[in-house]
DSSP file (Angstrom, degrees, kcal/mol; ACC not computed):
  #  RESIDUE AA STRUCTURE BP1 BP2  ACC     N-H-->O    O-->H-N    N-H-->O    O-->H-N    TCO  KAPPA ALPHA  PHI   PSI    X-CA   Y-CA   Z-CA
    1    1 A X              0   0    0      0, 0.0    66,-0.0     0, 0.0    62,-0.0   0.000 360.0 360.0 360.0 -23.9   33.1  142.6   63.3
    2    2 A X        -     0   0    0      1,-0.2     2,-0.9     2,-0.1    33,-0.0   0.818 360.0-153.2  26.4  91.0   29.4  142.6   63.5
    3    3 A X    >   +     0   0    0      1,-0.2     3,-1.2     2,-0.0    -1,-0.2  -0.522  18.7 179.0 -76.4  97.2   28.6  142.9   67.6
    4    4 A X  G >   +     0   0    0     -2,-0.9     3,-2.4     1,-0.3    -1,-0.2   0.992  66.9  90.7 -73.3 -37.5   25.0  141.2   67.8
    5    5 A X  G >>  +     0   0    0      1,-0.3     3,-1.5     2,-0.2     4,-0.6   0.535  63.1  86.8 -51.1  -4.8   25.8  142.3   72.1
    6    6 A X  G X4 S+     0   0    0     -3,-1.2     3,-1.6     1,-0.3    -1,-0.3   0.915  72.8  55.8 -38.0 -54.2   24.4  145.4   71.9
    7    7 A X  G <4 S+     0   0    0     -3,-2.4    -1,-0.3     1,-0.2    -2,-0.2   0.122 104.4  59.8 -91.4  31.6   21.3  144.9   72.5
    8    8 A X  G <4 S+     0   0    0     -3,-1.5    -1,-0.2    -4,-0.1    -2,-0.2   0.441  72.8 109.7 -32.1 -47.3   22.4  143.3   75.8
    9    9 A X  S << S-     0   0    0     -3,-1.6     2,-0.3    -4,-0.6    12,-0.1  -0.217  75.9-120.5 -67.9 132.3   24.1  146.3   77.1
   10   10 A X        +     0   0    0     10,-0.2     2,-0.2     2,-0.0    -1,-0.1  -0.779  68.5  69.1 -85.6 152.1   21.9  147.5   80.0
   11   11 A X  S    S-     0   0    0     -2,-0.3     2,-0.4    10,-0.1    10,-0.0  -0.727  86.7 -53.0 132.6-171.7   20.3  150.9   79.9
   12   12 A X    >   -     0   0    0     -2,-0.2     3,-2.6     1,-0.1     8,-0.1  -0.691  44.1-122.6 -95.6 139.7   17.8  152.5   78.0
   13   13 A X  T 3  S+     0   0    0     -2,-0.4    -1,-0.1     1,-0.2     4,-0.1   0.535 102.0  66.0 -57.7  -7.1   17.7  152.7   74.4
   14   14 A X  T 3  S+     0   0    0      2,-0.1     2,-0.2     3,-0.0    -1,-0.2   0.364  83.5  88.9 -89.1  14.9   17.7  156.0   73.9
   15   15 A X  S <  S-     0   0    0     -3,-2.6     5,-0.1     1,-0.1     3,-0.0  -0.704  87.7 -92.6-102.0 175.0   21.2  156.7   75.4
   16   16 A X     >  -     0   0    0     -2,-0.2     4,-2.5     1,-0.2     5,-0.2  -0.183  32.3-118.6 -67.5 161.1   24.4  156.7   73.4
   17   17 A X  H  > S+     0   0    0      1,-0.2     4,-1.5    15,-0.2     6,-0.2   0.802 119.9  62.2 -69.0 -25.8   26.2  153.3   73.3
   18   18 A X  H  4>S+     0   0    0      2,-0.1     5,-2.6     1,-0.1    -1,-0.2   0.981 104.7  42.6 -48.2 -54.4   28.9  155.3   74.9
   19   19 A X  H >45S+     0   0    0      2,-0.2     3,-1.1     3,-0.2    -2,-0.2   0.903 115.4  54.2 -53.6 -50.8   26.6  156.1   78.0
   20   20 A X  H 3<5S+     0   0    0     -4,-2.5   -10,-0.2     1,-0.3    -1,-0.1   0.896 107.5  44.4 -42.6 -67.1   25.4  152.5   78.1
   21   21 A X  T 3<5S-     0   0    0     -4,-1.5    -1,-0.3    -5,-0.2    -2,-0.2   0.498 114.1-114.0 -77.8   5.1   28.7  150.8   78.2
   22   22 A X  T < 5 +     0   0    0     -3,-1.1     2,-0.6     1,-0.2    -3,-0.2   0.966  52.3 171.8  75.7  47.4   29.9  153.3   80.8
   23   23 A X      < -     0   0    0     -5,-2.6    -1,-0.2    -6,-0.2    28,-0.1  -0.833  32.9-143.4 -96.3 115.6   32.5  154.7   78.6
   24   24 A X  S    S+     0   0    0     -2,-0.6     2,-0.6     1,-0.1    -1,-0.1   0.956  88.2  52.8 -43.4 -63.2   34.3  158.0   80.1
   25   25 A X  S    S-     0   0    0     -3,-0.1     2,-1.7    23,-0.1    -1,-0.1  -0.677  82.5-136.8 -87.4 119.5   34.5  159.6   76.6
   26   26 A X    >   +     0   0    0     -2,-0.6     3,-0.7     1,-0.2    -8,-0.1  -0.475  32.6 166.1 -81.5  84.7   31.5  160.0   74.6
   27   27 A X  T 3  S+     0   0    0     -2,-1.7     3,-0.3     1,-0.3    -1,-0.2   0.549  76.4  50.8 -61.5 -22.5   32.7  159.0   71.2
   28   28 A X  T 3   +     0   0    0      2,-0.1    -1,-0.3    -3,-0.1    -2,-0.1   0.195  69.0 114.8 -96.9   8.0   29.4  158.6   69.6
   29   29 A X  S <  S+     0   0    0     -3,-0.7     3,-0.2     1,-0.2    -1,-0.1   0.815  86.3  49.5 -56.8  -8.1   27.9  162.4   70.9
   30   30 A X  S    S+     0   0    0      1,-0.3     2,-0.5    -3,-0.3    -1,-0.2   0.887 124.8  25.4 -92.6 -38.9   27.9  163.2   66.7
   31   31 A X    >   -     0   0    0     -4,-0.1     3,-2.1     1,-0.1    -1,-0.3  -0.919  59.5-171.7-142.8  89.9   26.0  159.9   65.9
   32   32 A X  T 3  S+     0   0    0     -2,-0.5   -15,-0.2     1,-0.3    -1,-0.1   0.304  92.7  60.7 -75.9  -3.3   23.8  158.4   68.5
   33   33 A X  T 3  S+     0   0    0    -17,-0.1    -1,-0.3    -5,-0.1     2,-0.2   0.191  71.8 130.4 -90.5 -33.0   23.8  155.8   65.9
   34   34 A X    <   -     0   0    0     -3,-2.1   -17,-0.2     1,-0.1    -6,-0.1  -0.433  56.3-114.3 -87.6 150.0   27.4  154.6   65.3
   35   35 A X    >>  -     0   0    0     -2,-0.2     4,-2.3     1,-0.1     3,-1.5  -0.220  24.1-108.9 -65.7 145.1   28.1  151.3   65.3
   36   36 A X  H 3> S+     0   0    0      1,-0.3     4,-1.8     2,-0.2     5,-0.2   0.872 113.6  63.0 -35.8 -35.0   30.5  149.4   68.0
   37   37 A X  H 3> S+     0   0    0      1,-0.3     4,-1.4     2,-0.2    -1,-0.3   0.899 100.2  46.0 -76.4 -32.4   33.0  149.0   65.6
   38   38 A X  H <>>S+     0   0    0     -3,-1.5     4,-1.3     2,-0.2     5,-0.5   0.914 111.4  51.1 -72.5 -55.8   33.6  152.5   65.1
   39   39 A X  H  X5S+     0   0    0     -4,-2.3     4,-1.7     1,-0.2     5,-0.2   0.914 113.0  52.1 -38.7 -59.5   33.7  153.5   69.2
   40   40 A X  H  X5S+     0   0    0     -4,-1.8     4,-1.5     1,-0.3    -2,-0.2   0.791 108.9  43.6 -87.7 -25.5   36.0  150.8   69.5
   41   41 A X  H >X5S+     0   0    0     -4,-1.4     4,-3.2     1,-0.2     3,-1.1   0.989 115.7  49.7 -56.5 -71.9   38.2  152.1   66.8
   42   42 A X  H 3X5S+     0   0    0     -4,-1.3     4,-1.5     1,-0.3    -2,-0.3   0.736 110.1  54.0 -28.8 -24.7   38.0  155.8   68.1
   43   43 A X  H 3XXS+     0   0    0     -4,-1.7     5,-1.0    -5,-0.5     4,-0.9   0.948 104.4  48.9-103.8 -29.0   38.8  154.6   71.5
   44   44 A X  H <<5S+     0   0    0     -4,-1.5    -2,-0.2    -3,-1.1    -1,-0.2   0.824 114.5  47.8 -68.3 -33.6   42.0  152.8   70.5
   45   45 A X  H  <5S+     0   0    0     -4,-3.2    -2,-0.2     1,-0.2    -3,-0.2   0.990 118.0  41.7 -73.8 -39.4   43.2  156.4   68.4
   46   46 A X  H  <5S-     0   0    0     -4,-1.5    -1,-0.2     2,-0.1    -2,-0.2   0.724 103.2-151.6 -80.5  -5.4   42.2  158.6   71.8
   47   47 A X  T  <5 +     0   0    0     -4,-0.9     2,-0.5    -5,-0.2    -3,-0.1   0.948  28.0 167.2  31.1  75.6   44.1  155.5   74.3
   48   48 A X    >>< -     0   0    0     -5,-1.0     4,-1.0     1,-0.1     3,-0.8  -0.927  26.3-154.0-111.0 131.5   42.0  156.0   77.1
   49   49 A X  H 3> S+     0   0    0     -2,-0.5     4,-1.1     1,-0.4    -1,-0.1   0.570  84.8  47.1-104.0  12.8   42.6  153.1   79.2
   50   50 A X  H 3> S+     0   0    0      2,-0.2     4,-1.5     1,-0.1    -1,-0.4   0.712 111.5  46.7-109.7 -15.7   39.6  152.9   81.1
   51   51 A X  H <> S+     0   0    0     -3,-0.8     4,-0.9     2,-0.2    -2,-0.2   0.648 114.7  55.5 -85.0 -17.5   37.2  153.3   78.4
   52   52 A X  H  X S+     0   0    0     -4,-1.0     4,-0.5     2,-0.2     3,-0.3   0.917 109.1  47.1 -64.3 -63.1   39.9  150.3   76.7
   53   53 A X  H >X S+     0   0    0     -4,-1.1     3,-1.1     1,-0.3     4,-0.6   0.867 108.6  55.3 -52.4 -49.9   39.2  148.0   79.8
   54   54 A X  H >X S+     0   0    0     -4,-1.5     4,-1.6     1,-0.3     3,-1.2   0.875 113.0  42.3 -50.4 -46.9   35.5  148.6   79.5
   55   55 A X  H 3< S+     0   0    0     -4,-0.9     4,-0.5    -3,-0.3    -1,-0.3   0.214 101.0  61.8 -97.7  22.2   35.6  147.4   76.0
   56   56 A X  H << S+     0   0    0     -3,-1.1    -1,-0.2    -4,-0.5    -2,-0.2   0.185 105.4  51.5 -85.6 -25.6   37.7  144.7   76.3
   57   57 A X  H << S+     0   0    0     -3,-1.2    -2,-0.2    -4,-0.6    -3,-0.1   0.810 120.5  38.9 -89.5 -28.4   34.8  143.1   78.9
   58   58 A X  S  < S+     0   0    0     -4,-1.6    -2,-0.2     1,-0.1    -3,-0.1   0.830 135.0  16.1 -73.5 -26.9   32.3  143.8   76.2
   59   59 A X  S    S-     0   0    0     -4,-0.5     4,-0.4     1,-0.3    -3,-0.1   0.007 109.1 -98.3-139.8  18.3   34.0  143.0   73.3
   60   60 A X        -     0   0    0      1,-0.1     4,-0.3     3,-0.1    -1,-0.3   0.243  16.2-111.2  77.2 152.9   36.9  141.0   74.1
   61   61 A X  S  > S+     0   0    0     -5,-0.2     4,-1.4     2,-0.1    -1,-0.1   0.714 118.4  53.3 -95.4 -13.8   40.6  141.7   74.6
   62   62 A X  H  > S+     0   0    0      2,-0.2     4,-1.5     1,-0.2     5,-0.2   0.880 108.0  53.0 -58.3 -46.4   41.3  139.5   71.0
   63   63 A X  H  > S+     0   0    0     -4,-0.4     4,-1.5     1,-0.2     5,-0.2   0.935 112.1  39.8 -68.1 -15.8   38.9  141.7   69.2
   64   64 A X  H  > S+     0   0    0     -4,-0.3     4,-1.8     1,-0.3    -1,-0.2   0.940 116.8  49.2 -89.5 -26.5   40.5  145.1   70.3
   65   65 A X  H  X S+     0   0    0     -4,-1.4     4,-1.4     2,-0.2    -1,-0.3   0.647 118.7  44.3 -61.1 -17.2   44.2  143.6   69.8
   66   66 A X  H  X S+     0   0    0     -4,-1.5     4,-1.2     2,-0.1    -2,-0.2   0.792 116.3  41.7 -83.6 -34.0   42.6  142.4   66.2
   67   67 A X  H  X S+     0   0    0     -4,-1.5     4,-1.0     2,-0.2    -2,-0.2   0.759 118.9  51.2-130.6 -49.6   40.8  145.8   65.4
   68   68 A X  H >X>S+     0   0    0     -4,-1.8     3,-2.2    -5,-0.2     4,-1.5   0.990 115.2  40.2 -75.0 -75.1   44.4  147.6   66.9
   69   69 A X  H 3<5S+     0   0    0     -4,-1.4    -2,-0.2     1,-0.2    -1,-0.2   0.796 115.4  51.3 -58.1 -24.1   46.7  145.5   64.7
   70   70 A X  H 3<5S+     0   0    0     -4,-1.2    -1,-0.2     2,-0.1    -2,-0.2   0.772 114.1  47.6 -55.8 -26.0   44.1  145.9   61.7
   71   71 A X  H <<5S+     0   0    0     -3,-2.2    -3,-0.2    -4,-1.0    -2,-0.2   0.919 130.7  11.5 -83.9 -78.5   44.3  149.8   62.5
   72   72 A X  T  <5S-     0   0    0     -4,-1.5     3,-0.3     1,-0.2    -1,-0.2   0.488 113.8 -88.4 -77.2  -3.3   48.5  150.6   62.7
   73   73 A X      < -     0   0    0     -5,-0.8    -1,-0.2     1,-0.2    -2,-0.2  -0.558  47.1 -84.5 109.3 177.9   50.2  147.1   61.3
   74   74 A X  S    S+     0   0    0     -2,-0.2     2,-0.6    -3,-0.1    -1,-0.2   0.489  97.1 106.6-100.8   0.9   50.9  144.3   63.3
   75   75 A X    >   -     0   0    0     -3,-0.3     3,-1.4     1,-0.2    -1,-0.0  -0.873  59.6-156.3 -98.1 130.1   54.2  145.5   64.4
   76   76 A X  G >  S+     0   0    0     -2,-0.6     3,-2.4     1,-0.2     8,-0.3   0.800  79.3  67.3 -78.8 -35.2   53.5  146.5   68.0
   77   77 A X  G 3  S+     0   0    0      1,-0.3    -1,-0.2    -3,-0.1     7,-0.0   0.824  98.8  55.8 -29.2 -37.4   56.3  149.0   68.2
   78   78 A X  G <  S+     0   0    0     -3,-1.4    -1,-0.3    -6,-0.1     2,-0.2   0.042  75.7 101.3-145.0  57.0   54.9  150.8   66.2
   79   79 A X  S <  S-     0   0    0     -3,-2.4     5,-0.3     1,-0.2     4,-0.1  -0.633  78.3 -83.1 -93.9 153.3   51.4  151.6   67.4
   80   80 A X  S >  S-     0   0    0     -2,-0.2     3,-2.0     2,-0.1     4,-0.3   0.234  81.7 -21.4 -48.2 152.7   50.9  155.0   68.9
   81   81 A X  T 3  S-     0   0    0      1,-0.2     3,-0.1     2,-0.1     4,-0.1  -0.186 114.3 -37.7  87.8-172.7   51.4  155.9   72.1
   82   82 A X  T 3> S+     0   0    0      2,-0.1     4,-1.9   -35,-0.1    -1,-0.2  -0.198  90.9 131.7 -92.8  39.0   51.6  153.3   74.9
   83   83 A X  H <>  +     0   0    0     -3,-2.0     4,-2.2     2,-0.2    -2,-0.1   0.790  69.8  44.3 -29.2 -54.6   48.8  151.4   73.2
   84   84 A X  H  > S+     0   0    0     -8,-0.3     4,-3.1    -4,-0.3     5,-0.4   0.983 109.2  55.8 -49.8 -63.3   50.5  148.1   73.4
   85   85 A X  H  > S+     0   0    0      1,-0.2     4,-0.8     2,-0.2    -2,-0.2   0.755 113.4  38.6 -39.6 -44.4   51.5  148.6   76.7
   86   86 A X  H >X S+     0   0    0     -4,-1.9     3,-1.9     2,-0.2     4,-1.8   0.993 114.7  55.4 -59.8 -63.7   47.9  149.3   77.8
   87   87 A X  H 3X>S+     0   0    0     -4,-2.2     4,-3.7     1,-0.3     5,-0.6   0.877 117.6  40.5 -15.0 -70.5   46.4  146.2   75.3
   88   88 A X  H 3<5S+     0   0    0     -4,-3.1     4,-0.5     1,-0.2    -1,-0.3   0.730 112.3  47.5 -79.7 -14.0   48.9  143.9   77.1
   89   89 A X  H <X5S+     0   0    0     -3,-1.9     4,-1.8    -4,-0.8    -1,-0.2   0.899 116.1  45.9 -81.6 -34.1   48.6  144.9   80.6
   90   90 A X  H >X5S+     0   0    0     -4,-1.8     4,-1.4     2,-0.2     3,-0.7   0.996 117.0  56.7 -62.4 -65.4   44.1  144.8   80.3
   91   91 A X  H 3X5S+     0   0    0     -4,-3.7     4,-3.7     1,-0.2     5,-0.3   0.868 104.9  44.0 -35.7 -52.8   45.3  141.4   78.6
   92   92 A X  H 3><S+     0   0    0     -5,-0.6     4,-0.7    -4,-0.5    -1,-0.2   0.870 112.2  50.8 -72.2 -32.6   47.2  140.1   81.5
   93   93 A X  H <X S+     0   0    0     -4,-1.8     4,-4.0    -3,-0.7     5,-0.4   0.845 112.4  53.6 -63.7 -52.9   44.6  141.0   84.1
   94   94 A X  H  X S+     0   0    0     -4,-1.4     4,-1.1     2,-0.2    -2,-0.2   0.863 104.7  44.4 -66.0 -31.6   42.5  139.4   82.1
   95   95 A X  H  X S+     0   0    0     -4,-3.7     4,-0.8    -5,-0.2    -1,-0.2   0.852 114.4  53.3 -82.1 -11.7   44.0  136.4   81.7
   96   96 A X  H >X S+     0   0    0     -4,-0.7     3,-1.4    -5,-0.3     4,-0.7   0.964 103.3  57.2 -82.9 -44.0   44.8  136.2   85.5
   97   97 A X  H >< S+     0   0    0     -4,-4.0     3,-0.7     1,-0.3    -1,-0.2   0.790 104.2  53.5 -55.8 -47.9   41.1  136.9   86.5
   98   98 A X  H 3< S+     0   0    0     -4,-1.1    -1,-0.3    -5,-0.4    -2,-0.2   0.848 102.6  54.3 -46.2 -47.7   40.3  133.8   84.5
   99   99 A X  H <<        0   0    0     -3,-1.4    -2,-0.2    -4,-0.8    -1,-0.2   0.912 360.0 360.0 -64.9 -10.9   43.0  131.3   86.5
  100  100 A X    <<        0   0    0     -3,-0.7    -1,-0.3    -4,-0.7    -2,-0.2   0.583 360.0 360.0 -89.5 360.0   41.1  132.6   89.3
């Protein structure tokens, strides 16, 4: 998935990428260190939907629906949770904010 956008994110480099991207739950507080891919993975298993939204403007709503189906199977039934439900409602905002 290799996320070059990092070094984009405003803030200082010494806070976690959690702080940076204005993420509710600090998924990186072990590893100040870990890579996007892993927050974004962590953030689909704890389904928190504002820490979802956030990373769905940084990292696309494709990648996390990609990264989602990669994690539980492609049948959407039967991801945890309401997972889908959130995925497709952030999706739908998003695609309406775009006609706009």
């Amino acid at each position: 998935m290799a996320l070059d956008f990092v070094s984009k994110v405003p803030g200082n480099d010494n806070q976690r990428l959690s702080e940076r991207l204005g993420l509710e739950f600090p998924y990186d507080w072990c590893d100040s260190k870990m890579p996007i891919e892993k927050i974004v993975r962590l953030a689909l298993d704890l389904q928190r939907f504002e820490d979802l939204c956030r990373l769905a403007f940084y990292v696309g709503i494709e990648r996390l629906l990609t990264e989602a189906a990669a994690q539980y199977g492609e049948d959407r039934g039967l991801w945890p949770g309401r997972l889908s439900d959130m995925l497709n409602n952030i999706h739908l905002v998003m695609i309406n904010q775009r006609r706009k």
